[in-house]
LUMRO-392610 format. One record per residue: x, y, z of N, C-alpha, C in turn. Coordinates in pm, whole numbers, plus 50000, padded with zeros to 5 digits. Example, Ala and Ser with C-alpha at 12.3 -4.5 7.8 and 13.67 -1.06 7.14 Angstrom:
REM residues 2
513194943150780512304955050780513204967050780 512854977550708513674989450714512905000350787 
END
This chain:
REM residues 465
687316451848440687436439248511687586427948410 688646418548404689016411548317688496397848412 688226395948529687936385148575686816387748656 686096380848675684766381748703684696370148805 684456374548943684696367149061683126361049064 683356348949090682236338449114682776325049195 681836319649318681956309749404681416296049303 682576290049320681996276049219681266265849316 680366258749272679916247749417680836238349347 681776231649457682136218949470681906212049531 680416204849597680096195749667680176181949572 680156184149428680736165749401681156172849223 682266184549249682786182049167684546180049131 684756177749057686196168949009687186180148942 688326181549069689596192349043691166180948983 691156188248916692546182448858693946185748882 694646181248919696146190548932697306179548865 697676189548741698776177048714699936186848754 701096180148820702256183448874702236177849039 703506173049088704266169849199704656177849308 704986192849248706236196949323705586208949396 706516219249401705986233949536704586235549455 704966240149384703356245649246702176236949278 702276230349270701676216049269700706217449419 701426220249561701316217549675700396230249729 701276241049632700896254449647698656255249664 698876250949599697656251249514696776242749564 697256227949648696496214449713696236220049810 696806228749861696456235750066694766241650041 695176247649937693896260949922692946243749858 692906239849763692056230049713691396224749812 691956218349895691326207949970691096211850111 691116222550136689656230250163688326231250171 687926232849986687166225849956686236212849976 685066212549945684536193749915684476186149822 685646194749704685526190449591686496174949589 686316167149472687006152849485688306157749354 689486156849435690476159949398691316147749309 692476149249211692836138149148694216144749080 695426142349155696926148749135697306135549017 697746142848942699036133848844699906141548863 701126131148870702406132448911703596117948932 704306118648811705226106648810706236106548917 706666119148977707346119549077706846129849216 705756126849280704896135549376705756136949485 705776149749524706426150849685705716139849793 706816138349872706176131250007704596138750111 704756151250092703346152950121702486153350054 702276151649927701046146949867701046135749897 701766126249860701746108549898700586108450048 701186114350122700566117950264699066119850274 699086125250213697726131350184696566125350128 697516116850008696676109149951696676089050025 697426092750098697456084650225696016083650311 695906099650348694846102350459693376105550393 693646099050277692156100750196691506117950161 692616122450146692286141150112692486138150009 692906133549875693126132249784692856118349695 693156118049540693606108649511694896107949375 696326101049403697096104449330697376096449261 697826097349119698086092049002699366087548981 699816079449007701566087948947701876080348848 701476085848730702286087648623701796103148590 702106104948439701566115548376700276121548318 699596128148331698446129448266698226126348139 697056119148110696756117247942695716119147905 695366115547791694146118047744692776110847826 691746119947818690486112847897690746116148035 691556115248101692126118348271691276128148322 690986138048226690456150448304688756152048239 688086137248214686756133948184686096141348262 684496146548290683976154048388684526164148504 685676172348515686506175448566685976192248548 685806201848645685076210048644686226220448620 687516218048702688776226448689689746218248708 691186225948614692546216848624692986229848608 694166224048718695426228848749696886225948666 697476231048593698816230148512699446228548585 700606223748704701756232748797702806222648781 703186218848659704196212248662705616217948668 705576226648643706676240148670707516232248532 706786237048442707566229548297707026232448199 706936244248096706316248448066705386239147920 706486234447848706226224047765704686208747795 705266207247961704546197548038702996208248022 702856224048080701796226748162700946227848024 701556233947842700846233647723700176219947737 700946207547726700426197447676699176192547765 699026193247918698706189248001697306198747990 697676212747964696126220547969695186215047818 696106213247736695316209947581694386199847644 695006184447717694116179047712693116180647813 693206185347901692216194247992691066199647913 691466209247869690506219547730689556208347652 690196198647609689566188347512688296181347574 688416183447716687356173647838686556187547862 686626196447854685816206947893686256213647997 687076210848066687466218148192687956231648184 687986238548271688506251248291690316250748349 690776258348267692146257548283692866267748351 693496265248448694686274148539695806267148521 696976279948463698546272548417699246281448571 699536274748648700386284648713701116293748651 701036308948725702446315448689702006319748514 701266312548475700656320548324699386323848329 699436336648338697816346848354697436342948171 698286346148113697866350147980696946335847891 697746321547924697146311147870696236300748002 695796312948087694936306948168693336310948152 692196301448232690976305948164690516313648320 690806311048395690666315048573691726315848644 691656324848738692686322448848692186321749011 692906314249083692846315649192693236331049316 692316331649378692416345149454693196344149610 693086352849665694056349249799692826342949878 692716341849956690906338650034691516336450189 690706343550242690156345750389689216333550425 689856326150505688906318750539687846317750678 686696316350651685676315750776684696308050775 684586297050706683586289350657682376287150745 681716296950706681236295250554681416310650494 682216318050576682226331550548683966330650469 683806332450325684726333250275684986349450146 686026353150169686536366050144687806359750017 687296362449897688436359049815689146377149768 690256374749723691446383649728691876384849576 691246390449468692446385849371692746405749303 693826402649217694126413849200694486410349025 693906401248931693996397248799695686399648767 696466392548890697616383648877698806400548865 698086410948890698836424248855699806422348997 699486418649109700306423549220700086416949355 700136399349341699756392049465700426394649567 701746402849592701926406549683701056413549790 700486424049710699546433949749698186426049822 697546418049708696586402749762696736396749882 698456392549897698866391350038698606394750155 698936407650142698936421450249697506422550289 696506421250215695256422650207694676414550277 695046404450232694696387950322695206390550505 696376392350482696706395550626696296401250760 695696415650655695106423650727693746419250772 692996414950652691876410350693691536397650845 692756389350776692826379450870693136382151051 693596397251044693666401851208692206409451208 691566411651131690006420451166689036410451213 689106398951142688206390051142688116377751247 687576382651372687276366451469686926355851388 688136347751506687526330051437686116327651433 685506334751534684016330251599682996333051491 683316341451389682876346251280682116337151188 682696324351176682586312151074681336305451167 681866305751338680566299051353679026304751360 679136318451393678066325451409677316321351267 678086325351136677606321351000676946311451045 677796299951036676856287751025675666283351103 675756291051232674446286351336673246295151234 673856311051199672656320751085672296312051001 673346300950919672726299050795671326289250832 671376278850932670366273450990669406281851005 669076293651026668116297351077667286310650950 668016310750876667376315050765665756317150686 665166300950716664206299150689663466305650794 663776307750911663126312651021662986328150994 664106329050959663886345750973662906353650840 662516340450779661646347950640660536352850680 660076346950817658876351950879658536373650912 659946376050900660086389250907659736391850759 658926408450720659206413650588660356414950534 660896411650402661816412050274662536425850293 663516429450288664306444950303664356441250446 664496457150488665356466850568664466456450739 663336453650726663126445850850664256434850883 664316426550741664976415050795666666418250783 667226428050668668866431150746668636435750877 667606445250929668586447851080668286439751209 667146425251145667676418451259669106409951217 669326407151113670496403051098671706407251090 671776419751116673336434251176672766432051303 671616431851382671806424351505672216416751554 671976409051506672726395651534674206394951481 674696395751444676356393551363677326403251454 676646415851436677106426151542676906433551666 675886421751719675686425751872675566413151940 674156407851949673376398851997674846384551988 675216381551844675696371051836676836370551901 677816378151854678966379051906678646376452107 677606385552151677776384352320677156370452345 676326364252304675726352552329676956343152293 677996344052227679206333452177679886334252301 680166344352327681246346452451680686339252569 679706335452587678866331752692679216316052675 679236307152553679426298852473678306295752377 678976287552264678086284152160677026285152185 676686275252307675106264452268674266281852337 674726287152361673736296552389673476306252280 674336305152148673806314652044672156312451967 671696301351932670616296751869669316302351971 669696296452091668226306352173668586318152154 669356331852163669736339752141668816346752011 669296332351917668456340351789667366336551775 666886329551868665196326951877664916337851977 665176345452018664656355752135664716368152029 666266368351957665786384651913664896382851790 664316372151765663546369751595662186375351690 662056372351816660856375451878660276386351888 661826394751907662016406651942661096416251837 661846411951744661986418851565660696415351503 659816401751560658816401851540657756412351533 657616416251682656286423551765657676441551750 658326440851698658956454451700657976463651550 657656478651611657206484251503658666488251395 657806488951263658486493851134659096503151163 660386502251146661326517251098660836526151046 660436540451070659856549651037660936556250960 660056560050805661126561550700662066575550787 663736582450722664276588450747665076597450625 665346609650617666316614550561667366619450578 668516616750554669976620750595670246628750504 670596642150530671496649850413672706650150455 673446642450350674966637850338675696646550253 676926650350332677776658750207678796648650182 679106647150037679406635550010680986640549982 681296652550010682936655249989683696662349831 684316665149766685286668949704684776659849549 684686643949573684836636749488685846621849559 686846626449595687286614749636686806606549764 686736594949724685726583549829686666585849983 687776583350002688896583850091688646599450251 687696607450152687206622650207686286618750249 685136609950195683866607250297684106605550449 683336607250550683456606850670682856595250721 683046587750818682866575050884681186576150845 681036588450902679196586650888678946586450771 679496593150655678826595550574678916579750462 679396574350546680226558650490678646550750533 678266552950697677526545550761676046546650677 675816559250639674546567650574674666558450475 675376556750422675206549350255674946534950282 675976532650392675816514150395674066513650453 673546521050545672236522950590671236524750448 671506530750374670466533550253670146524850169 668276527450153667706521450059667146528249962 667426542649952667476552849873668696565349839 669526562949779670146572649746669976586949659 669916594249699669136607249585670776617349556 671096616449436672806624549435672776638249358 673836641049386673786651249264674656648749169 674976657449058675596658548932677306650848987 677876661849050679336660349110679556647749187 679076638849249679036629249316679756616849221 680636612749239681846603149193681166591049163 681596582049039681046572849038681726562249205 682756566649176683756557349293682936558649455 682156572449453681336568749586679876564249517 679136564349484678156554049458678246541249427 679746539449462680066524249450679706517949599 680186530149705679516527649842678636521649891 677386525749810675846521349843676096508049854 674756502549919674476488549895673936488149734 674186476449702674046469449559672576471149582 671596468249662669896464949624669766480549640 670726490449721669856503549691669236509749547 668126519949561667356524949420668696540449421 669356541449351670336554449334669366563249182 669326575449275668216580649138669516596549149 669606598849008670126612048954669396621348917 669476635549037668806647749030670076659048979 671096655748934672096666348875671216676348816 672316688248870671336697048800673286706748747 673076715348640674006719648571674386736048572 675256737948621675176756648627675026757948430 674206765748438672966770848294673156761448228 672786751948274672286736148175671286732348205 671516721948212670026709248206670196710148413 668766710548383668336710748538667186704648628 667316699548705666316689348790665706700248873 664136701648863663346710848938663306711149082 663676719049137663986716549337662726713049393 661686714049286660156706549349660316690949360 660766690049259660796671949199661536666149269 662826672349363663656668649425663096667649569 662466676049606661546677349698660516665549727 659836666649617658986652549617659036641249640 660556640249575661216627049558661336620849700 662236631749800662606627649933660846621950014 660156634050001658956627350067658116618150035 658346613949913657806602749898658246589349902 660036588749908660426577649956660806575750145 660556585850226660416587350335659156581550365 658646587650304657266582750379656646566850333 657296562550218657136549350237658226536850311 658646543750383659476537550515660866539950500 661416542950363662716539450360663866548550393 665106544450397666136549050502666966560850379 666296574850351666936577450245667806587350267 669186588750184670216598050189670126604650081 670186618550126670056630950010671676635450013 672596625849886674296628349880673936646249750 674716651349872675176665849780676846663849798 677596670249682678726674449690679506679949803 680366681149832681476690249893679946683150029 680026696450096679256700450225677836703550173 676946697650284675906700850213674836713850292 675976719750350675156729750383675886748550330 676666744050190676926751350159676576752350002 675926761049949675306759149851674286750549844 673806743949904673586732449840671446730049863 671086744649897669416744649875669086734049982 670206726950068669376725650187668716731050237 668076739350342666676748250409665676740050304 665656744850154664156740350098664266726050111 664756719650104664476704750115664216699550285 664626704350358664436703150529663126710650516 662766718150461661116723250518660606713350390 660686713250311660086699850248659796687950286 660956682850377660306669150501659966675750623 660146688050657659546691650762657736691150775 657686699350652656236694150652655496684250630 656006676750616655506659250679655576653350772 656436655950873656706652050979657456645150938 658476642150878659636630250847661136634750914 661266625850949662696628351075663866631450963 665106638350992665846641350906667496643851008 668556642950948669706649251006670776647850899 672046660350962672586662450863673776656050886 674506653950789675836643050834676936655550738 677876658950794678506671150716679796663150640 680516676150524680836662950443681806678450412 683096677450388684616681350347684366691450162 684226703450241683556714850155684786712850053 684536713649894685156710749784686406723949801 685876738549845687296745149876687706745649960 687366736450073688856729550165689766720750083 688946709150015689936702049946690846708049848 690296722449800690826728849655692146737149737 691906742849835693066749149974694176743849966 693906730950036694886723650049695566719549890 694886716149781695696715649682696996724149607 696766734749721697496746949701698576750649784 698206742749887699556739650015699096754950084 697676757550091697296770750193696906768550255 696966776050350695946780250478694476794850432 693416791350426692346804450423692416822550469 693436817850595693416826150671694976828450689 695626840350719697096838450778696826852150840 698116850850949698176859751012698896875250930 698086885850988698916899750869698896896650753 697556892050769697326892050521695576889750560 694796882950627693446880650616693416874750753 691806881050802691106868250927689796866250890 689426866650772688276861650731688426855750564 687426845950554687576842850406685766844650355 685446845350249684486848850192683796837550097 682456830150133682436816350032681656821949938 681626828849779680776826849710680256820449567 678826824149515679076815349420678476824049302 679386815649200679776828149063678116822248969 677306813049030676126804448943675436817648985 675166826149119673906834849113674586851649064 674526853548956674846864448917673776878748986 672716875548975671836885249007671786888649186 672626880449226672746883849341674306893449401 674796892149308676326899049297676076916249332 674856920849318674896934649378674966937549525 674706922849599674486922649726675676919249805 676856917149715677826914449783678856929649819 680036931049942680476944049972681986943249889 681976944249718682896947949628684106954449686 683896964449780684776974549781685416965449908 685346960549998686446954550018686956944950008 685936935149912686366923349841687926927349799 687986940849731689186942849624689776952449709 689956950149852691316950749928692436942049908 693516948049911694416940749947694716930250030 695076917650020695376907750072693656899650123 692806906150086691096895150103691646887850016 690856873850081690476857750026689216854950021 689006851949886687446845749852687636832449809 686796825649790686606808349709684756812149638 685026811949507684066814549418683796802049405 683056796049408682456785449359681486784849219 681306776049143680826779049012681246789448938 682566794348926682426805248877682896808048730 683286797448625683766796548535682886806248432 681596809648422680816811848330680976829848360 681146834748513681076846148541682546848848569 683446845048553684816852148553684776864548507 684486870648349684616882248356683636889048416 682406886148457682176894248571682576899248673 683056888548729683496893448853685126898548867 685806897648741686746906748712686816922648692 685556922048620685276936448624684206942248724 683706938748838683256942248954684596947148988 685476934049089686896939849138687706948749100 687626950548967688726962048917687846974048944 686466975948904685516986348898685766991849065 685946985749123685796985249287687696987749328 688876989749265689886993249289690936983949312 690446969949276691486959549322692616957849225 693776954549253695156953149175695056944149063 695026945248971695226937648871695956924348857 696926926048934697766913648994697746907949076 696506912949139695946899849278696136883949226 696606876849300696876862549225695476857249237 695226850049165693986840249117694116825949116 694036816349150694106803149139692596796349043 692786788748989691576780548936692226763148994 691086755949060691436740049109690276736949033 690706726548920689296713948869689586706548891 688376695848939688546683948977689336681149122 689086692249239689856688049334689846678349390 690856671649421691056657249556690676649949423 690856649049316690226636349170691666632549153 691686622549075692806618749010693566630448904 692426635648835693006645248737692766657548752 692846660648895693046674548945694116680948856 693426696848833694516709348787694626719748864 695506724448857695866740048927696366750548828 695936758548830695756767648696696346781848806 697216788248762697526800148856697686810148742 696896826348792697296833848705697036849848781 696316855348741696056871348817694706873248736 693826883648848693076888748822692756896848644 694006903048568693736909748457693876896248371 694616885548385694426876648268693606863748332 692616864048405691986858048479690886849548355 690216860448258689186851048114690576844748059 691376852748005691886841647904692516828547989 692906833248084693526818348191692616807848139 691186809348202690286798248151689986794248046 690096803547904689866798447794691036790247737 691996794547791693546788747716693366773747832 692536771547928692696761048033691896749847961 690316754547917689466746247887689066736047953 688796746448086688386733848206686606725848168 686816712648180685076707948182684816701548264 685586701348395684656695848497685056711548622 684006703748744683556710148853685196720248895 685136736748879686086747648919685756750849069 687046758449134686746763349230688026775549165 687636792649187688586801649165688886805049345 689776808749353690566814849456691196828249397 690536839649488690826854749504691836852249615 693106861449540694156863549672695076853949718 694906839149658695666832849683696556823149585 697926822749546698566817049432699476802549517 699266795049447700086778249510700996782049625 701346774649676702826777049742703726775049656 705296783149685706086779949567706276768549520 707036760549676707176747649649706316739649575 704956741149526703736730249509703766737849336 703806751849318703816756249213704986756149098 706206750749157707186746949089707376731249038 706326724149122706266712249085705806702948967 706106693448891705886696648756704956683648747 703916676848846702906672648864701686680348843 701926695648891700746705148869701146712248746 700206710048614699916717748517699826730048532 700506735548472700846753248478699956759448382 699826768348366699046779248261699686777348143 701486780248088701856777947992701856767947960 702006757448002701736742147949700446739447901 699396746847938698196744947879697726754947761 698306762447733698166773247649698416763047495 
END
């Protein structure tokens, strides 16, 4: 982030704009807006600034800017559409202390202006660090059809009543009378008209008063693949709800961007034969932030009821009596499937697929080998990078073709997803010549589609060799 978004107060401070023309005007719409006290130089000003500075929105100069002009002046505007004019004009800007915006020059500017949504007092700025205001545009647009006018006033009747609502406890008491109000209470009391919103919010403060405490909760969230775009509406809602996040290892920085900012996000990663977080401690963790009221989400990877030592953690708040539910979340080899342009199942080749995982070795006697290494079975190994040649030489030991195709997906649904295709007999060296280091999924029985495997977006085996 090269720009660092911050609301300036302009209740008595002094904006500068030297220039006349579109640039100039561009820039006065969005300004004076504001309550800041505005001051245009311009030897030759369009007729609507004149106007303007007619109707006391302004005040205009006309000559040229000079030295001292931009005395106490908190920000100036360059927009003389001249480039010679906007150097000389920012120097002496700079010299007064002000903060400098050159139109149209990101590079010799100190700030820029963003697109902004307006709702006053509810304001939504837009910027994209000058890479693609089109896009800023589009953004603005959209927003601007989501967002009721009525929006700005509800704000402002809330901001009045603020002091009132301190009477509620700090946290999670006082947001959900205020998601009450914004998104229920207020909005129906507006429709009714204004003057009836303020009793409105003197009735539900009453409400929220004499209402008992939220009794803490745990959500086990499967937080998906990695990519944020895969989370599910709920599992969106779970996070915006949380005042505890508990994650694991695989969990994207890009979705813990989700959370609320005041949530506590604590890291229990644990590592196939690495460094590992004790399933007691994890255990603990949940019941002890449950039980001190708060709204907590236990984010596992992919789905979290696959692999993922849910049961011990549900009898872990079970025996407290702490309420719990599961919010399901887009198992990492669905996403790894589809990276492959497959289907699990097809007709006259498989009607079952097999989920296992290559982390519990000692449990591999319990699995049925011999028809694993039939012809045309589909498995999705999960963890299985460390036990490949194991479970190479199970399958062969057990009669399977040497040329069963094999897929390896890292990093599925990520930006820097791979697809690694090879066969069962060169299945170790595949991975060593791959040198995968993040999260694998292998696929028994199934090789890309052609089309997807000819494509020269997906890294091939010889290219990585």
């Amino acid at each position: 982030m090269d720009h660092f978004p911050i609301f300036l107060s302009t209740q008595t401070a002094r904006i500068i704009v030297s220039g006349g023309g579109d640039a100039a005007m561009a820039k006065l719409r969005i300004l004076m807006k504001s309550s800041a006290k505005i001051t245009v130089f311009a030897a030759d000003p369009a007729t609507e600034i004149e106007q303007w500075h007619h109707a006391g929105r302004l005040t205009l100069v006309t000559r040229a800017m000079d030295y001292g002009d931009a005395l106490c002046a908190k920000l100036f505007y360059g927009a003389n559409e001249d480039a010679a004019e906007d150097a000389r004009t920012a120097h002496l800007a700079l010299t007064c202390g002000a903060l400098v915006n050159i139109v149209d020059n990101l590079e010799d500017s100190q700030f820029i202006t963003p697109a902004i949504v307006d709702r006053d007092p509810v304001t939504i700025a837009i910027g994209t660090e000058g890479a693609a205001p089109v896009l800023a545009r589009a953004i603005k647009a959209d927003l601007e059809e989501r967002l009721p006018q009525s929006l700005g006033v509800l704000a402002r009747i809330g901001k009045t009543f603020r002091k009132a609502s301190y009477a509620l406890p700090f946290g999670r008491p006082r947001r959900d009378f205020w998601r009450e109000y914004y998104f229920n209470t207020g909005p129906q009391a507006f429709a009714e008209g204004e003057a009836n919103v303020l009793p409105a919010l003197h009735s539900l403060l009453d409400t929220h008063l004499t209402k008992p405490a939220r009794a803490g909760h745990v959500a086990f969230v499967g937080g998906g693949p990695g990519d944020p775009e895969l989370l599910t509406l709920k599992a969106r809602r779970a996070l915006d709800e949380a005042d505890v996040v508990i994650y694991d290892r695989l969990i994207t920085p890009e979705i813990l961007e989700l959370a609320r900012r005041e949530a506590t996000l604590i890291d229990v990663g644990k590592e196939g034969f690495g460094h590992s977080t004790p399933q007691e401690y994890i255990n603990a963790l949940l019941v002890e932030h449950a039980q001190a009221g708060a709204q907590v989400v236990r984010l596992k990877s992919g789905d979290a009821t696959i692999f993922g030592r849910l049961d011990e953690e549900i009898d872990a708040v079970d025996a407290h009596n702490i309420g719990w539910h599961i919010v399901p979340g887009i198992t990492s080899a669905s996403a790894a499937v589809a990276a492959l342009g497959q289907s699990f199942t097809k007709r006259g080749r498989n009607a079952s697929v097999r989920f296992l995982t290559g982390h519990d070795t000692r449990g591999f006697a319990d699995h049925d080998w011999t028809t694993l290494a039939r012809q045309g079975e589909v498995a999705a190994i999960y963890m299985g990078k460390k036990s490949a040649r194991f479970i190479q030489g199970r399958l062969l030991m057990h009669g399977a073709d040497r040329h069963t195709p094999v897929t390896l997906i890292e990093n599925a649904s990520r930006p820097d997803q791979r697809v690694i295709e090879t066969t069962l007999d060169a299945l170790p060296a595949a991975l060593q010549a791959a040198q995968l280091s993040g999260p694998a999924l292998t696929f028994l029985g199934l090789a890309p589609r052609a089309a997807l495997a000819a494509a020269p977006a997906i890294p091939r085996l010889e290219e990585l060799a």
